[in-house]
C-alpha positions as CSV (number, residue, x, y, z in Angstrom):
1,X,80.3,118.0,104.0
2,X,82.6,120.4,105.5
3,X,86.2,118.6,105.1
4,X,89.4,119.5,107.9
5,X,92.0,120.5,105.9
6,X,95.2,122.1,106.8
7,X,97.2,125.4,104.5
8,X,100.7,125.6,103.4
9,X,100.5,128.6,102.1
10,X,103.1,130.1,99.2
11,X,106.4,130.0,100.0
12,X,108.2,132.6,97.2
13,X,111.5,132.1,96.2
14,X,114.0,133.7,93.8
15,X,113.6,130.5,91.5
16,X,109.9,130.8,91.1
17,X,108.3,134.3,91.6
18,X,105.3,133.6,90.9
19,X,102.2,130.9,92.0
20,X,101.4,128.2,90.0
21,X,97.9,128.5,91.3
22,X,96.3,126.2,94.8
23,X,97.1,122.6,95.2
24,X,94.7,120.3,96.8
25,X,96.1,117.0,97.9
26,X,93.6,114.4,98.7
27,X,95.0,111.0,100.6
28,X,94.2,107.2,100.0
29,X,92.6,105.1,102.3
30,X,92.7,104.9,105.5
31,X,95.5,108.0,105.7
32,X,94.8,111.5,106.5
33,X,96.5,115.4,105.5
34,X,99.2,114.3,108.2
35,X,100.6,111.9,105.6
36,X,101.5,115.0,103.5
37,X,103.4,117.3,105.5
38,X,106.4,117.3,103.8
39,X,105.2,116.9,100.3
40,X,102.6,120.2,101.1
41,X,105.6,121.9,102.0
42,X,107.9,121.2,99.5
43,X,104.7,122.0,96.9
44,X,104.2,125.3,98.5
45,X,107.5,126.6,96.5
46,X,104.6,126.5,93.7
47,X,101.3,127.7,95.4
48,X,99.4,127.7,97.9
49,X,98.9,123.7,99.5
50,X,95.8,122.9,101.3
51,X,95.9,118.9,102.8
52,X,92.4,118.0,103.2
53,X,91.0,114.6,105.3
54,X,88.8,113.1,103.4
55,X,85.3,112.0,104.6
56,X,86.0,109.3,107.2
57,X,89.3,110.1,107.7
58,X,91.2,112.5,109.9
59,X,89.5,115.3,111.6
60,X,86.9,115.6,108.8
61,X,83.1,114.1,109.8
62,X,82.2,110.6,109.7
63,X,79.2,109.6,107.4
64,X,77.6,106.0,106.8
65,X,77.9,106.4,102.8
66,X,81.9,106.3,101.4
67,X,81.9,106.3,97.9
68,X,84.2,108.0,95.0
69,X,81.7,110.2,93.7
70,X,80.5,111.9,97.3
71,X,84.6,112.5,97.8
72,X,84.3,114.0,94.5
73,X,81.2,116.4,95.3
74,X,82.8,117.3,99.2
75,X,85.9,118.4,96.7
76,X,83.5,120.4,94.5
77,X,82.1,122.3,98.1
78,X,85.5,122.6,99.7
79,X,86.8,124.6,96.3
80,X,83.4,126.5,96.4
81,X,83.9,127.2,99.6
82,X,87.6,128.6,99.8
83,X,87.1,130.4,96.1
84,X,89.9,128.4,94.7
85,X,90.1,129.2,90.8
86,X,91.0,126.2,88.6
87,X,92.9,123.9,91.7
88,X,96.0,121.5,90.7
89,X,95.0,118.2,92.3
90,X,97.5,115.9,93.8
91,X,95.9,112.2,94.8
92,X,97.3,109.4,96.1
93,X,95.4,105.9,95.6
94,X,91.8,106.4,96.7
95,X,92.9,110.0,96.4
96,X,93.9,109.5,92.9
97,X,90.3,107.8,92.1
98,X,88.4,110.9,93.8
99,X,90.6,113.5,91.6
100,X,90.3,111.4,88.6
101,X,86.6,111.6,89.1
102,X,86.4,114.9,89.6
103,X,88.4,115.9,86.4
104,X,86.3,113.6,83.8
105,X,83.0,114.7,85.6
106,X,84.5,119.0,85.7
107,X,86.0,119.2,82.1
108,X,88.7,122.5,81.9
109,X,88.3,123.1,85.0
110,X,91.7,121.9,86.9
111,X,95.1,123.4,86.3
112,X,96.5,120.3,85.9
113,X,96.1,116.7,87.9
114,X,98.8,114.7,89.5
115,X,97.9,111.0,90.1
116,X,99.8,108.8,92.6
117,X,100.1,104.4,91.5
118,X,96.4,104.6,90.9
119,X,94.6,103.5,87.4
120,X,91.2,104.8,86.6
121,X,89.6,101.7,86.5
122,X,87.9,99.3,89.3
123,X,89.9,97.7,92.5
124,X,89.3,95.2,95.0
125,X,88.8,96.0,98.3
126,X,92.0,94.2,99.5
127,X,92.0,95.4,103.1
128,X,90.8,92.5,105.7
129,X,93.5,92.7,107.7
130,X,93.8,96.3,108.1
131,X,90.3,96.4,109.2
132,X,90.6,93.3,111.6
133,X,93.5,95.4,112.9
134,X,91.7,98.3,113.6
135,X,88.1,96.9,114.6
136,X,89.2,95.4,119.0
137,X,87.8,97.5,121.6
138,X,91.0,100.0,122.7
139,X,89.1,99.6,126.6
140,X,91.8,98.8,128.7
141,X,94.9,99.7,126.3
142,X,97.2,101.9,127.8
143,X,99.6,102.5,125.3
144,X,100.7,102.4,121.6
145,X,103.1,99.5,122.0
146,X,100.4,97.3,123.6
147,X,97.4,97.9,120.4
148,X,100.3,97.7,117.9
149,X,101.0,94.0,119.9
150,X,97.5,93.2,119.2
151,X,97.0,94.8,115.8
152,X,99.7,92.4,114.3
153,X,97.8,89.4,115.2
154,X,95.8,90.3,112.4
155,X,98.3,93.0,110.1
156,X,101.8,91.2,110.3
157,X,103.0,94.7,107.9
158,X,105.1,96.6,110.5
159,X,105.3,99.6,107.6
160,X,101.1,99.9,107.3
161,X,100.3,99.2,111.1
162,X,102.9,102.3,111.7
163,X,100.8,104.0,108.6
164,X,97.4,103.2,110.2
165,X,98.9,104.5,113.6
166,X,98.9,107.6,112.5
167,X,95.3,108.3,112.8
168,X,95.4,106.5,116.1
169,X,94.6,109.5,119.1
170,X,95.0,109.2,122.5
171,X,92.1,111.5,124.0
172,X,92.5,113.7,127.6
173,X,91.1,110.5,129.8
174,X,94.2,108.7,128.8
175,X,91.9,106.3,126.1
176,X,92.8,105.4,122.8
177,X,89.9,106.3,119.9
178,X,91.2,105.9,115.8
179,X,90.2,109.2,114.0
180,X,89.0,106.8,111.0
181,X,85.9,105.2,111.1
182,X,86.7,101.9,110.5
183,X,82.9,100.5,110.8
184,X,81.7,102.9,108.0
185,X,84.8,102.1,105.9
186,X,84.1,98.2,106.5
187,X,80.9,98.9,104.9
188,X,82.1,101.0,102.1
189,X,83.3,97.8,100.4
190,X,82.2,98.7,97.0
191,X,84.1,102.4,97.1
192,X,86.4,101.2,94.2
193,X,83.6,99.3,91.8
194,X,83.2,100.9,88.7
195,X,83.5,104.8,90.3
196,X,83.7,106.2,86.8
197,X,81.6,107.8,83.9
198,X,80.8,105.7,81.2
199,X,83.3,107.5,78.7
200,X,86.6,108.9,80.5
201,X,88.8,111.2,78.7
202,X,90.9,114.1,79.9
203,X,92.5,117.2,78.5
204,X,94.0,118.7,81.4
205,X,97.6,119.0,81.7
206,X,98.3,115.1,84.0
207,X,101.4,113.6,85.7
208,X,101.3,110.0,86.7
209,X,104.2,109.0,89.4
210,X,103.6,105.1,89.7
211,X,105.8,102.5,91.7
212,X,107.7,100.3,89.6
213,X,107.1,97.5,92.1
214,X,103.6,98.5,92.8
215,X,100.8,95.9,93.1
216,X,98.6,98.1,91.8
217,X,99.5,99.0,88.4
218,X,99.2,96.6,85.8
219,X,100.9,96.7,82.4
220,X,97.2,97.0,80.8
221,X,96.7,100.2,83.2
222,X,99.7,101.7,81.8
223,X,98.2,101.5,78.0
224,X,94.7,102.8,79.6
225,X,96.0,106.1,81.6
226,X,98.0,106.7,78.2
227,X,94.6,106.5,76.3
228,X,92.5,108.2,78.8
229,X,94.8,111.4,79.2
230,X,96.0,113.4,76.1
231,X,98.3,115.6,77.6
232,X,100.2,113.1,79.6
233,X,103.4,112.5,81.9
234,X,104.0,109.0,83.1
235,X,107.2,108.7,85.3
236,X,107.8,105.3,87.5
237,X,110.4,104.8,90.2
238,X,112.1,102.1,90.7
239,X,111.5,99.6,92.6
240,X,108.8,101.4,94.2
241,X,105.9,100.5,95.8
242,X,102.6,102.1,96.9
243,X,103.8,104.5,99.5
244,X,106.3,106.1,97.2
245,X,105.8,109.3,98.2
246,X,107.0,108.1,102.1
247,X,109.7,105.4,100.6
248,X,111.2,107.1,98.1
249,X,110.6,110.4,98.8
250,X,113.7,112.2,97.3
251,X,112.9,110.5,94.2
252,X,109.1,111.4,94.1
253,X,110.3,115.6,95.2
254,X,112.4,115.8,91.8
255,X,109.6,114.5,90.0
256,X,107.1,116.9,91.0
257,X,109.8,119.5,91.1
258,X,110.7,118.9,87.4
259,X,107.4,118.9,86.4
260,X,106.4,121.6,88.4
261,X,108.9,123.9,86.8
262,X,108.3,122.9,83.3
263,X,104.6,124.5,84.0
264,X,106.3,127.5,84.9
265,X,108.3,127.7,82.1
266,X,105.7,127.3,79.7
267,X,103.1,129.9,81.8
């Protein structure tokens, strides 16, 4: 599947002469490369930033199958397809799953992996009410204000219906369409049963930022990432939840920056 994506390419500076290679960001759920502006711009100090939409999501195509591994093999055809050598992987939440995936099923072949408050492991699919939200024929909305009305009947969270928004398009006729294709995702419930390879293990060079607060990261994921990944970085900000990169974004910058630069230093 041919993904939309979006380049940031390499911004030199006089700190960092030279590229650290191409980053690949990859989104969670129900977000898009839109979510990523600022982070892909701050990244392209270090290389060259490509924000792809996932299957589903964005402007890439719709499809009636979601799952972790097909993510994983559109990843394999998009860095086929652009010639990218050895890609440093940022992914956030479903993102984080899909580059996971790809690095235990693609030994030595990343730069390094950076993994957003995501554990390789199974999740429920927790997300009824963003789906109810989303799933009322937009015939006869005339504005933004009016579905957001009606999408918090069923998603009281002012924060993710503002985050869900953002793939919300109002086309030429004056209609609203979402990008996302909230039918196909409904289906997809099982996109977060048991996505991996029997044994998972990973030398590549990894960074895990994770939300001290998060609802997603369990103590036991803590001692399972730190088992899984040999060469490991595990930072957590606190009080942080999910969305860290959005909430605490100055925070989540020096982390990447820090880490970042330590790679240089040791190229």
């Amino acid at each position: 599947m041919k993904l939309s994506y979006k380049l940031y390419p390499f911004q030199q500076n006089s700190e960092n002469e030279k590229s650290l290679g191409d980053i690949i960001i990859l989104h969670g759920l129900f977000g898009s490369s839109k979510n990523w502006v600022t982070v892909a711009k701050f990244l392209s100090n270090f290389g060259s930033v490509y924000t792809v939409d996932q299957r589903n999501h964005g402007d890439s195509p719709h499809a009636s199958e979601h799952s972790i591994r097909l993510m994983s093999e559109d990843l394999e055809e998009f860095i086929l397809d652009h010639q990218i050598k050895n890609p440093i992987l940022l992914g956030h939440s479903m993102g984080g799953l899909v580059a996971m995936y790809f690095d235990f099923t693609h030994p030595c072949v990343l730069n390094a992996l950076v993994v957003q408050d995501i554990a390789p492991r199974s999740y429920p699919f927790g997300y009824d009410q963003e789906i109810q939200s989303m799933s009322f024929p937009l015939e006869g909305f005339t504005s933004r204000t009016q579905i957001d009305t009606e999408m918090a009947k069923f998603l009281p969270d002012t924060f993710i219906r503002q985050f869900l928004q953002m793939s919300l398009e109002r086309l030429d006729s004056g209609e609203y369409r979402w990008k996302l294709n909230v039918e196909g995702l409904n289906q997809a419930r099982r996109v977060f049963d048991h996505p991996f390879p029997e044994k998972i293990s990973s030398d590549t060079n990894t960074l895990f930022i994770l939300g001290g607060s998060s609802d997603y990261i369990k103590d036991t994921d803590e001692t399972l990432i730190q088992d899984t990944f040999s060469h490991l970085t595990m930072e957590s900000i606190l009080g942080g939840g999910h969305y860290i990169h959005y909430t605490h974004q100055a925070e989540y910058l020096e982390i990447l920056k820090n880490w970042f630069q330590s790679k240089i230093s040791n190229h």
